[in-house]
ROFI-155608 format. One record per residue (C-alpha): chain; x, y, z. Coordinates in nm, 2 decimals. Layout:
<r cadena="A" u="X" v="Y" w="Z"/>
...
// end
This chain:
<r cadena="A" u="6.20" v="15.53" w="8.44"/>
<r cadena="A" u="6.04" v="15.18" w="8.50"/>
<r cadena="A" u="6.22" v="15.04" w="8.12"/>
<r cadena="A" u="6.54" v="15.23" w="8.28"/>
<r cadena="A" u="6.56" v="15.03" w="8.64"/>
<r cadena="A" u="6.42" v="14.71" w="8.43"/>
<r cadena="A" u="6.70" v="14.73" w="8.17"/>
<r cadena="A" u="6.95" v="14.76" w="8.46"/>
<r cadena="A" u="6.82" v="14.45" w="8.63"/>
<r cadena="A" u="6.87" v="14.24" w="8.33"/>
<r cadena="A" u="7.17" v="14.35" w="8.26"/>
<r cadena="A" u="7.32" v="14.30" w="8.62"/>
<r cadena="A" u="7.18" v="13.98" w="8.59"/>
<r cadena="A" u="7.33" v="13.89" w="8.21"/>
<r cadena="A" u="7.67" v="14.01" w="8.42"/>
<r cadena="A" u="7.61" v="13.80" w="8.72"/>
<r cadena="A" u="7.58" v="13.48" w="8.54"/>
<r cadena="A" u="7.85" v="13.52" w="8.28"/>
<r cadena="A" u="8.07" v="13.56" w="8.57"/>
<r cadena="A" u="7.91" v="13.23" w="8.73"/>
<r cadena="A" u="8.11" v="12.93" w="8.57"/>
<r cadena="A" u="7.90" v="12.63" w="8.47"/>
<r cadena="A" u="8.19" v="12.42" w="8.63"/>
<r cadena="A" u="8.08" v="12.14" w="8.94"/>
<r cadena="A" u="8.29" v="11.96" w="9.16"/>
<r cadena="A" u="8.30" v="11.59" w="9.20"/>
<r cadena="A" u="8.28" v="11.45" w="9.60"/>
<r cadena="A" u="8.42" v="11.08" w="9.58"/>
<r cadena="A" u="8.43" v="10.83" w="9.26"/>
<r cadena="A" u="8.72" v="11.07" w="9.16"/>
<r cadena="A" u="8.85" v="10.96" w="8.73"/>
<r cadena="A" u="9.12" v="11.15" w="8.77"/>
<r cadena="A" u="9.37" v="11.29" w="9.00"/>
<r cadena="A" u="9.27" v="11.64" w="8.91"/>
<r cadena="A" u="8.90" v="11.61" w="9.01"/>
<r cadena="A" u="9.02" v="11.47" w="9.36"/>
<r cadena="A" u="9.23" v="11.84" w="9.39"/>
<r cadena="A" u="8.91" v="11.98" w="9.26"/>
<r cadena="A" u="9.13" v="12.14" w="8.97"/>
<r cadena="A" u="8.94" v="12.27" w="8.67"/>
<r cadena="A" u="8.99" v="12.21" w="8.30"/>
<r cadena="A" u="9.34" v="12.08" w="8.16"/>
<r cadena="A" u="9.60" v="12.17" w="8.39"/>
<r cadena="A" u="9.96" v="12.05" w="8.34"/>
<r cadena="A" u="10.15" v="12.20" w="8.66"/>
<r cadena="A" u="10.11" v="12.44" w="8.92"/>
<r cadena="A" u="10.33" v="12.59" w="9.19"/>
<r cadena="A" u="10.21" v="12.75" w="9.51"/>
<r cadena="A" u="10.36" v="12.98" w="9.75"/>
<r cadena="A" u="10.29" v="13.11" w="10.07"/>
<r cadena="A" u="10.36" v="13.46" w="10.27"/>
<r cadena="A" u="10.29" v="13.51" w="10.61"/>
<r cadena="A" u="10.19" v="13.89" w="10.69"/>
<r cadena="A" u="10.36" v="14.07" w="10.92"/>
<r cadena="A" u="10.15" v="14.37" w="10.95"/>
<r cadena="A" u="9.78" v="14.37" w="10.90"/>
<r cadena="A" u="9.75" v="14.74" w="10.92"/>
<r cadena="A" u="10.06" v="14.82" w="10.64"/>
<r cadena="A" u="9.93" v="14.50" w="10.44"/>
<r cadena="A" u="10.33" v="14.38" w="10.48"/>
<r cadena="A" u="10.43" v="13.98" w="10.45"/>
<r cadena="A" u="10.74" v="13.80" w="10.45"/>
<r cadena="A" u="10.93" v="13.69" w="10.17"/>
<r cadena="A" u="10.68" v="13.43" w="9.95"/>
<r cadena="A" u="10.86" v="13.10" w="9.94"/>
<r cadena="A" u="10.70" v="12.80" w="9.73"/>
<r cadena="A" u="10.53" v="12.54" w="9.91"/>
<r cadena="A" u="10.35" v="12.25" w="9.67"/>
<r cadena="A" u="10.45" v="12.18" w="9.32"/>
<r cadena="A" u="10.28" v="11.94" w="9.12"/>
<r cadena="A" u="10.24" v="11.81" w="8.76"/>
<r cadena="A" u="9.98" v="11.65" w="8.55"/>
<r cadena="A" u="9.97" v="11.42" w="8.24"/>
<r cadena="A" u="9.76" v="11.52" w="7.99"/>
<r cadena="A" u="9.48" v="11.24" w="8.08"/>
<r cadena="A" u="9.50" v="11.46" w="8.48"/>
<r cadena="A" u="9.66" v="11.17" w="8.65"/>
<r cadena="A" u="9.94" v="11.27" w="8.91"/>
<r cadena="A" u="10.30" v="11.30" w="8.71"/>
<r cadena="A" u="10.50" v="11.45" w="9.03"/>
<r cadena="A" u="10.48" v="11.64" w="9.35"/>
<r cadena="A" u="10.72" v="11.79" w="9.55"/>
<r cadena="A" u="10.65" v="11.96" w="9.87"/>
<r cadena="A" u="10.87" v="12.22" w="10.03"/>
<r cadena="A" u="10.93" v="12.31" w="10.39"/>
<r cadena="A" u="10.89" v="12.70" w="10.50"/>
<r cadena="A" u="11.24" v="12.79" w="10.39"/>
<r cadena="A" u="11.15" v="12.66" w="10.04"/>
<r cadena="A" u="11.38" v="12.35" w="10.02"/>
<r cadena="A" u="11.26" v="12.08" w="9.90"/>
<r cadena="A" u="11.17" v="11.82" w="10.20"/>
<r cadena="A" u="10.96" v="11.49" w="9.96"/>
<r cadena="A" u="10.92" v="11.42" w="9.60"/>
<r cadena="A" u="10.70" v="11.14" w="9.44"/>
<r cadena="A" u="10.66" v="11.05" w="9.06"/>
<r cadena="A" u="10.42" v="10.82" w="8.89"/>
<r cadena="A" u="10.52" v="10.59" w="8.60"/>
<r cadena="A" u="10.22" v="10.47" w="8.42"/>
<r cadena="A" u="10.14" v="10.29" w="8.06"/>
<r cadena="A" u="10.05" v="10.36" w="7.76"/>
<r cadena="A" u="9.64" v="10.26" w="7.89"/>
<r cadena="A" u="9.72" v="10.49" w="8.22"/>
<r cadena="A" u="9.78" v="10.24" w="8.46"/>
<r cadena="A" u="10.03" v="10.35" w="8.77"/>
<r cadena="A" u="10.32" v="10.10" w="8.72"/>
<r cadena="A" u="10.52" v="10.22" w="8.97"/>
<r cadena="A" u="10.58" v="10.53" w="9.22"/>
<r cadena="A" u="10.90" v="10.63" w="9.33"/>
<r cadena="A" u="10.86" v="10.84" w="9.69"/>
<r cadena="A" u="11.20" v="11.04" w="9.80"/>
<r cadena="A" u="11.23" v="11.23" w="10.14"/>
<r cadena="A" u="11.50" v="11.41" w="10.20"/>
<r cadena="A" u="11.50" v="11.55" w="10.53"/>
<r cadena="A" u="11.54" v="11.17" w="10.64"/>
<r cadena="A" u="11.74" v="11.02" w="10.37"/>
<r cadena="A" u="11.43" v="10.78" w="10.25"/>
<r cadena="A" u="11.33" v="10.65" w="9.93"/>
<r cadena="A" u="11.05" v="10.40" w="9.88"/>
<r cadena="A" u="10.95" v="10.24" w="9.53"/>
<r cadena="A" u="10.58" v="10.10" w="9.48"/>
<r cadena="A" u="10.57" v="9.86" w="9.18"/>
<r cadena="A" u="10.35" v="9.66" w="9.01"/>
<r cadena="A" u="10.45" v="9.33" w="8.93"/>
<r cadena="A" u="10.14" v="9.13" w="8.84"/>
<r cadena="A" u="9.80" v="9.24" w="8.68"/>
<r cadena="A" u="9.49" v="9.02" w="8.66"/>
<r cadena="A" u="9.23" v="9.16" w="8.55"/>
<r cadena="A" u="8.99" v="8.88" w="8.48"/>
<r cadena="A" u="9.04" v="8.75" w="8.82"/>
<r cadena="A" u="9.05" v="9.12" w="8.93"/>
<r cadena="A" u="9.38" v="9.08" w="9.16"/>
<r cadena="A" u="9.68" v="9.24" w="9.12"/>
<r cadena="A" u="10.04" v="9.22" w="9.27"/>
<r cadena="A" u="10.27" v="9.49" w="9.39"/>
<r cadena="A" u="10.66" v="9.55" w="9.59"/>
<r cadena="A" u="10.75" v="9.80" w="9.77"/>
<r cadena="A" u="11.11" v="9.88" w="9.83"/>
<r cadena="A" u="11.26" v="10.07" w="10.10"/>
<r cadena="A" u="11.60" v="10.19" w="10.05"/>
<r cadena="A" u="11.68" v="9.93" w="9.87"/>
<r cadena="A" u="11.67" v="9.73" w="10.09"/>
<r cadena="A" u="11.34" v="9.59" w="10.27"/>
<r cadena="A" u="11.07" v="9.46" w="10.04"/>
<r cadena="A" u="10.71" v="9.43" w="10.10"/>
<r cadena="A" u="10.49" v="9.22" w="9.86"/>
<r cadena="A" u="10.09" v="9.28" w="9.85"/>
<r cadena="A" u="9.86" v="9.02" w="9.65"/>
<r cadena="A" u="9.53" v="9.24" w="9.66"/>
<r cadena="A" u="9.22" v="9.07" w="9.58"/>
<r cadena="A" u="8.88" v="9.28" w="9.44"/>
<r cadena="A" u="8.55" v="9.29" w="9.40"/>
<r cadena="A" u="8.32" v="9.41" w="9.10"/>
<r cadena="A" u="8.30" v="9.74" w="9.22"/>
<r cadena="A" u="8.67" v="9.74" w="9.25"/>
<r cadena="A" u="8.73" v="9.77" w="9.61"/>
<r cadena="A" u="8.97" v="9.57" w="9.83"/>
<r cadena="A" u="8.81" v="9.23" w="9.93"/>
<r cadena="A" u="9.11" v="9.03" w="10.03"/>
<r cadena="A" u="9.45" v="9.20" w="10.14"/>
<r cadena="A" u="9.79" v="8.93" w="10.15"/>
<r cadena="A" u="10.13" v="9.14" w="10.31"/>
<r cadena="A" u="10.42" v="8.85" w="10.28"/>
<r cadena="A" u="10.74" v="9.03" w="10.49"/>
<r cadena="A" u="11.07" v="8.80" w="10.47"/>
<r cadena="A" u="10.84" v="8.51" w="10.46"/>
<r cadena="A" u="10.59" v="8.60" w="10.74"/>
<r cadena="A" u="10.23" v="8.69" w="10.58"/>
<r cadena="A" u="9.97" v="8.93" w="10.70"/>
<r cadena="A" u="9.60" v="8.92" w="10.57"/>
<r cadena="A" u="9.33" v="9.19" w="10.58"/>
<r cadena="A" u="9.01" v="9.10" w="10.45"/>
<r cadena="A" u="8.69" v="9.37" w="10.39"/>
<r cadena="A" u="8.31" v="9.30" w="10.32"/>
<r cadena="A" u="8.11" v="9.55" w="10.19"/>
<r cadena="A" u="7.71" v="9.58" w="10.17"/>
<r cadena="A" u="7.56" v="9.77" w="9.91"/>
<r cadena="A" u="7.22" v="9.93" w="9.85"/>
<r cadena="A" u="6.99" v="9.84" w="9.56"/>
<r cadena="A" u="7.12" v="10.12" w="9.32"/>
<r cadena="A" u="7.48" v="9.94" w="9.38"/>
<r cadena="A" u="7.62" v="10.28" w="9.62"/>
<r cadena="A" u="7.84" v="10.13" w="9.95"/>
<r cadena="A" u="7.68" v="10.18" w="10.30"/>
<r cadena="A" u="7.88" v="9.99" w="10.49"/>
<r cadena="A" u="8.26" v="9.84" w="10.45"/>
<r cadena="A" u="8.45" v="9.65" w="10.73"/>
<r cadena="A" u="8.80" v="9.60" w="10.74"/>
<r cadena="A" u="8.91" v="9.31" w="10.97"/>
<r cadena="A" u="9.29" v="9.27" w="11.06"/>
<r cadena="A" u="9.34" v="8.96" w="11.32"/>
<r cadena="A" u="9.16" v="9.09" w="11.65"/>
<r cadena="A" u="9.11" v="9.45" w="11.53"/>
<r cadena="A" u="8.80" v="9.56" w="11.33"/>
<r cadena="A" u="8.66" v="9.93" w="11.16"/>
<r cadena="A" u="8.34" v="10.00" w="11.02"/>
<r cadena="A" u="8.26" v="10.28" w="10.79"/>
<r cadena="A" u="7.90" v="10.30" w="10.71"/>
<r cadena="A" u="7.71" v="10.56" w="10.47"/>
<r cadena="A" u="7.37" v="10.76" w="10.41"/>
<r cadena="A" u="7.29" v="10.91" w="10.08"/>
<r cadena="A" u="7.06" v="11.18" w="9.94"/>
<r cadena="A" u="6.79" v="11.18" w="9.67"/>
<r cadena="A" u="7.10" v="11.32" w="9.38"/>
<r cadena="A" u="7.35" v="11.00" w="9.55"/>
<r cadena="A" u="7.50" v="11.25" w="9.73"/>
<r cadena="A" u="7.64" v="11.10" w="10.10"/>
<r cadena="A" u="7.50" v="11.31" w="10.36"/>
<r cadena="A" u="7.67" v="11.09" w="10.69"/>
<r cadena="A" u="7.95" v="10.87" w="10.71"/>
<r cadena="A" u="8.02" v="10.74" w="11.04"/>
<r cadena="A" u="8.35" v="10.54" w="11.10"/>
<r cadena="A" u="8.35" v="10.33" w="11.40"/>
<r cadena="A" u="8.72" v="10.12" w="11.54"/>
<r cadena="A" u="8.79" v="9.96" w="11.88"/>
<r cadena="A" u="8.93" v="10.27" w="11.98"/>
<r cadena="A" u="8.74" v="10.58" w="11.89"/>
<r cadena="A" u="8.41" v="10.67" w="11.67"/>
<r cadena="A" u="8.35" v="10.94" w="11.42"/>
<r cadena="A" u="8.07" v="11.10" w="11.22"/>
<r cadena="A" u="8.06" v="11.32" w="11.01"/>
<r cadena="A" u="7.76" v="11.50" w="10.85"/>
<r cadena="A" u="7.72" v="11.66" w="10.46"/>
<r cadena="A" u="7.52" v="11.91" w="10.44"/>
<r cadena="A" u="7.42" v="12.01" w="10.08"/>
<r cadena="A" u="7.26" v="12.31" w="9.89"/>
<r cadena="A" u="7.12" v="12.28" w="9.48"/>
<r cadena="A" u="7.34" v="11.97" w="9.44"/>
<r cadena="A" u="7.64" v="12.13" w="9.58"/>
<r cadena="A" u="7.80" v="12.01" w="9.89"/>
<r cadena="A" u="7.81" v="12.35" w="10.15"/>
<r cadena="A" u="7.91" v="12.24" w="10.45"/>
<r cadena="A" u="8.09" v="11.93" w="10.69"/>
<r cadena="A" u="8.03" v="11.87" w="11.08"/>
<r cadena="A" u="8.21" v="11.67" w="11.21"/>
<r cadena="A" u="8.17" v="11.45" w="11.52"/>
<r cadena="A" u="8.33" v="11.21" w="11.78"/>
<r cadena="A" u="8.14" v="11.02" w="11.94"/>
<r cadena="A" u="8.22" v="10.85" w="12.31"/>
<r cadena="A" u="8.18" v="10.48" w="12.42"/>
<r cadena="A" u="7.92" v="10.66" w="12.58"/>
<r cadena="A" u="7.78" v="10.74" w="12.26"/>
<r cadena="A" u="7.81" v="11.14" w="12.40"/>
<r cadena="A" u="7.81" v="11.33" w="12.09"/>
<r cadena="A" u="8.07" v="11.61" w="12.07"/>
<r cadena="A" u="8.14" v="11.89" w="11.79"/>
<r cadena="A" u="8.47" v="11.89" w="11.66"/>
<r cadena="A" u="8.45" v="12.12" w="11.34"/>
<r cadena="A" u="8.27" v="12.26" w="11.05"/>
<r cadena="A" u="8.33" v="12.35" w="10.74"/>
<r cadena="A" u="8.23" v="12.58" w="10.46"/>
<r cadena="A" u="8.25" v="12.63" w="10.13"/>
<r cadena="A" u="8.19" v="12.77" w="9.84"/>
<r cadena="A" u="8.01" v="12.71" w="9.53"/>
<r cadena="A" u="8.31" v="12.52" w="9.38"/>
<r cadena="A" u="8.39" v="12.36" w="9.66"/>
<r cadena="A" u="8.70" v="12.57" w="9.84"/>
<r cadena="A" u="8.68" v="12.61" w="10.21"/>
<r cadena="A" u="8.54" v="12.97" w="10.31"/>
<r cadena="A" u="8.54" v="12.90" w="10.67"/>
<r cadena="A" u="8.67" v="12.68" w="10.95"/>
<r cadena="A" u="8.54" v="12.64" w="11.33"/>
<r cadena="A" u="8.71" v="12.40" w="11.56"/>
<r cadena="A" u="8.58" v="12.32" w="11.84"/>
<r cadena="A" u="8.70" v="12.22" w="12.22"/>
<r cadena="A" u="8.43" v="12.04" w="12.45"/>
<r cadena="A" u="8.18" v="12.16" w="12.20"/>
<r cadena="A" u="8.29" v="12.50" w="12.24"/>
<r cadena="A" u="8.42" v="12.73" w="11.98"/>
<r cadena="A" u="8.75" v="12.76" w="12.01"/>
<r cadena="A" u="8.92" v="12.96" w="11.68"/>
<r cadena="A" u="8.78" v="13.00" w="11.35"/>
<r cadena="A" u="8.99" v="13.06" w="11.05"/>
<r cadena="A" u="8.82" v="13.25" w="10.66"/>
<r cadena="A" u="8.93" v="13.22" w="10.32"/>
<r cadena="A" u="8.89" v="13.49" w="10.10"/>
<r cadena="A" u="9.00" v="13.39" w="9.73"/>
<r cadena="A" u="9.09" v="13.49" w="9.39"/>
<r cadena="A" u="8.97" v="13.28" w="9.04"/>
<r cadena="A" u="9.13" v="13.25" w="8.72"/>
<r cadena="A" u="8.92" v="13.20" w="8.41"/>
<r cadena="A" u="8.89" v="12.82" w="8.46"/>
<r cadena="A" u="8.75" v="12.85" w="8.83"/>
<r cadena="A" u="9.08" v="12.73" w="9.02"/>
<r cadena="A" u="9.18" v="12.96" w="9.28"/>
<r cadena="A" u="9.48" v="13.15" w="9.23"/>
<r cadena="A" u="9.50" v="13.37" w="9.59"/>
<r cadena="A" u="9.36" v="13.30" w="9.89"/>
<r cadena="A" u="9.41" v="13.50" w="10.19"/>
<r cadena="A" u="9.35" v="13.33" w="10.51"/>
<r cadena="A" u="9.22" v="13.52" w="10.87"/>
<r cadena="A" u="9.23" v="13.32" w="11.17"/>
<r cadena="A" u="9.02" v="13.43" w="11.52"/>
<r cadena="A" u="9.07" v="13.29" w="11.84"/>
<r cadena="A" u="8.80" v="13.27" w="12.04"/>
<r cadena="A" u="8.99" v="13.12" w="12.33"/>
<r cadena="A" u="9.20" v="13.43" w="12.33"/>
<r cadena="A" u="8.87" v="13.62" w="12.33"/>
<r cadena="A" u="8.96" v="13.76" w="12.00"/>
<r cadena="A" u="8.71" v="14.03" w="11.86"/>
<r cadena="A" u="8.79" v="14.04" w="11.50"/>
<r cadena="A" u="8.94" v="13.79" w="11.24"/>
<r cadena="A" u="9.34" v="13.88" w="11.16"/>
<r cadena="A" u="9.49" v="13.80" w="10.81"/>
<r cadena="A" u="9.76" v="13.57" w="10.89"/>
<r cadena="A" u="9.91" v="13.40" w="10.58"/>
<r cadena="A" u="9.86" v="13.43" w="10.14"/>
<r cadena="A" u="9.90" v="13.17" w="9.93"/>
<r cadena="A" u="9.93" v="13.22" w="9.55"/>
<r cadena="A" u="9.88" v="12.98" w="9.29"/>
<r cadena="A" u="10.10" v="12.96" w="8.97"/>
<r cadena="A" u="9.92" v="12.74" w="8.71"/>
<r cadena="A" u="9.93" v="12.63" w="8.41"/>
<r cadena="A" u="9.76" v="12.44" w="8.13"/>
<r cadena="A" u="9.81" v="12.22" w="7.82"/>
<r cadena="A" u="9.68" v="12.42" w="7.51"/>
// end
C-alpha cells in the first residue's frame, strides 16, 4: 500500500513538472520586442478578440470582435500593429522598416479616426560618436528634427528638437552603481526637472523605483518570489510625503496579471481576476476577466469580458 501511494506521488509529481514550462520572463533590458510583450518562442503574428458576457449565469457574450493585431519579424522586432475600436474597425496602424542589421529606419504611424499620419525616420547614424539623427513628419506637412546624443550604456544624454528654426534641448544625467545598473536618471527641460531613481535585489532585480517631477511623486514597489517578479504596489506620494496606495498587482509565474486592486484614499475600491488559458509555448491564448466592486459593496467577483488569442509562429 505504502509502494502504491509512493508510486502515485512521483508520478503526480513527473505530471506536474512536465506541465511546468522552463520558460522566464524578462522585466527591463528587453532584446527584442517580443520579450517586452512577454511572448514566448518564435511568434510571427497574433490577433486578439474580445467578447463581453452578457449573462454570467447562461455563460452568453456578445459577438467577439478583434481588438489588437500585431506582427513579428523573424529576429521578434515589431513588423506592424493595428489596433481596433469595439466595433472592430480599424482606428491606428504603425509599421516598422528596419535593415538588413535590424536597425528601425523608419516608422510610419496612421490614425484614422482623426485623419493623421506621422513618419519617424532616421536620417543620420553615428555610431562611434554614439548620436544619431531622426524627422518626424506630420501629414506631410510639419517636420520635427531630433539630434540625440548617448552615453555608453546607451541612454539619452543630450536631446536637440529644432522646429522651423526654433530649438529645444533636454539634457539627462545618470548615476550608476559599481556593477554598472542605473539608480538614478534626471531629465531636465528649461525650468522643469524629473527624477527616477532605483533599488535592486541580490539576482539585479529592481525592487523600488520612485519617480519624482515638480508636480506629483510616485513609487512603486517589486515584490519578488524564486527570481520571478509576483507582485507591484504602487504609490503616490504627497508634498507632504503622505504615502497613499493606489494599486497592486499580481501575477503569475510567467508573468500575466492574475489580480488587480485599485485603490481610493487607500481604500479598496474594485478588484478585477484573470483566469487564463496556455498554449504549448506558455503565451496565453484565453483569458477571462471578473471584476468586483467594492464601492458597490459587491459580494462576489462577476465575469465581465473574454479575450482570445490567435497566434502564430514561424516554423
Amino acid at each position: 500500500m505504502k509502494r502504491t501511494i509512493h508510486l502515485i506521488l512521483i508520478l503526480s509529481l513527473f505530471i506536474s513538472c512536465k506541465n511546468e514550462l522552463n520558460i522566464q520572463s524578462k522585466y527591463s533590458d528587453f532584446e527584442t520586442d517580443l520579450e517586452a510583450r512577454n511572448l514566448f518562442g518564435k511568434v510571427k503574428e497574433f490577433s486578439q478578440f474580445r467578447a463581453n458576457i452578457k449573462s454570467s449565469e447562461k455563460k452568453e457574450t456578445e459577438k467577439s470582435t478583434i481588438n489588437l493585431k500585431e506582427v513579428f519579424t523573424k529576429n521578434g522586432s515589431l513588423k506592424k500593429s493595428e489596433y481596433f475600436d469595439s466595433f472592430g474597425k480599424t482606428q491606428q496602424t504603425t509599421e516598422n522598416n528596419y535593415d538588413e542589421k535590424g536597425n528601425l529606419l523608419k516608422t510610419i504611424t496612421l490614425n484614422h479616426n482623426y485623419p493623421k499620419k506621422m513618419v519617424e525616420e532616421l536620417i543620420h547614424s553615428d555610431s562611434l560618436n554614439r548620436m544619431e539623427s531622426r524627422i518626424i513628419t506630420i501629414n506631410d506637412t510639419l517636420n520635427y528634427q531630433f539630434i540625440l546624443n548617448f552615453d555608453q550604456f546607451d541612454n539619452i544624454k543630450r536631446q536637440l528638437k529644432i522646429e522651423n528654426k526654433d530649438t529645444m534641448i533636454v539634457n539627462f544625467k545618470y548615476e550608476y552603481d559599481s556593477k554598472k545598473r542605473l539608480i538614478k536618471s534626471e531629465q531636465l527641460e528649461k525650468n522643469n526637472k524629473s527624477i527616477n531613481e532605483f533599488k535592486y535585489n541580490e539576482n539585479g532585480n529592481v525592487i523600488e523605483s520612485i519617480f519624482t517631477s515638480d508636480f506629483f511623486k510616485f513609487k512603486t514597489v517589486k515584490t519578488y518570489v524564486n527570481k520571478r517578479l509576483s507582485k507591484i504596489e504602487n504609490y503616490s506620494i504627497s508634498k507632504e510625503l503622505k504615502q497613499e496606495l493606489e494599486s497592486i498587482t499580481e501575477f503569475d509565474n510567467y508573468y500575466n496579471p492574475i489580480s488587480k486592486k485599485t485603490y481610493q484614499n487607500s481604500e479598496l475600491n474594485r478588484e478585477t481576476k484573470n483566469e487564463y488559458e496556455f498554449d504549448n509555448n506558455g503565451n496565453w491564448i484565453k483569458k477571462t476577466v471578473y471584476l468586483k466592486e467594492h464601492f458597490a459593496n459587491s459580494k462576489k467577483f462577476i465575469p465581465i469580458y473574454i479575450e482570445n488569442r490567435e497566434i502564430k509562429y514561424w516554423k
